[in-house]
C-alpha positions in Angstrom: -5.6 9.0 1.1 -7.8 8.5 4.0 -6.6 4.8 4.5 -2.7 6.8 4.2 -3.5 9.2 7.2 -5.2 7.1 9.3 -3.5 3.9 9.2 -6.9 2.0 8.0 -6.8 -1.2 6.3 -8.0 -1.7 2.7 -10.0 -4.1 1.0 -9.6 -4.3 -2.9 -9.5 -6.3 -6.1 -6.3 -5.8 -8.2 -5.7 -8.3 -11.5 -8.7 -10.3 -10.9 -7.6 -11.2 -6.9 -9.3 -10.0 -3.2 -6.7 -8.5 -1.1 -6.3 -6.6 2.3 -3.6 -4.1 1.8 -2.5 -2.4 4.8 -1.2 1.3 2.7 1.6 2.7 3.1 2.3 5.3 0.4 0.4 7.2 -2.6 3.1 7.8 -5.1 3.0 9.0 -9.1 5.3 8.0 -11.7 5.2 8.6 -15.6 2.1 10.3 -14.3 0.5 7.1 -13.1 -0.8 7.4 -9.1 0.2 3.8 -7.4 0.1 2.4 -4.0 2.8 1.0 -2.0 1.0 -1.7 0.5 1.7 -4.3 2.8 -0.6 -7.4 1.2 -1.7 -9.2 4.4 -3.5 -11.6 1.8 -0.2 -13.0 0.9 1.5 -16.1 2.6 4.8 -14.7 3.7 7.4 -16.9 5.2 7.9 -14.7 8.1 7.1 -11.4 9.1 10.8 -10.1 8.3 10.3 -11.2 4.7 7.3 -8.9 4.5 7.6 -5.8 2.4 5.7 -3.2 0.1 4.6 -4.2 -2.9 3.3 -1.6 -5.6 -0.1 -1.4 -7.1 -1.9 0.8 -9.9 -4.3 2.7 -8.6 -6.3 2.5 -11.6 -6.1 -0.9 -11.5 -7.9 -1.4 -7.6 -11.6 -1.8 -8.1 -14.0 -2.5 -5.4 -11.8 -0.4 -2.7 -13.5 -0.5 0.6 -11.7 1.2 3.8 -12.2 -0.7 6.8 -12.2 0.6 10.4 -9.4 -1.9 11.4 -5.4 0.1 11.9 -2.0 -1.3 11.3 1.3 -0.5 12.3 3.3 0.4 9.5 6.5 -2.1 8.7 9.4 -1.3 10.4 11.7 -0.8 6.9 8.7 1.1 5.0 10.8 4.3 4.9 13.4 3.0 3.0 10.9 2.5 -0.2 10.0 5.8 -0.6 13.4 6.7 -1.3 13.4 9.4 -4.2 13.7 7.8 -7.7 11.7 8.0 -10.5 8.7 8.7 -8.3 7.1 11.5 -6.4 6.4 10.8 -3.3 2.6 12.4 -2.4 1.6 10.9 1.1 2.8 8.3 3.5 1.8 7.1 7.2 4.0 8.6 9.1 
């Protein structure tokens, strides 16, 4: 939530793999919390092809919060768009 608010970057293992994850939401669905993140690990073609990507939050383990910001994406607002989710927090 902290990472959320103040635009912090992320550290964490997800599925066996280190990742940065710059977050963007915390959402809950079938009453399940996930994360909606920009993965700046991942080799994206360019930065218009970059988008959210949703992660478990039970299944990040060795979560670290850096001191280092981000801006959030430019299209991030359109994924929170009410669906089977509730939205809880996102950057604003």
């Amino acid at each position: 939530m902290e990472a959320i608010g103040r635009r912090l970057l992320v550290d964490a293992c997800y599925n066996g793999r280190t990742m940065t994850l710059a977050p963007h939401a915390l959402l809950e669905m079938h009453g399940d919390l996930f994360l909606r993140a920009l993965n700046l690990t991942k080799n994206w073609r360019s930065p218009e092809d970059m988008r959210l990507g949703q992660f478990k939050l039970g299944g990040l383990s060795e979560v670290s919060v850096l001191q280092e910001t981000f801006e959030p994406i430019s299209n991030c607002k359109a994924s929170f768009a009410p669906g089977n989710e509730e939205l809880l927090l996102a950057v604003a």
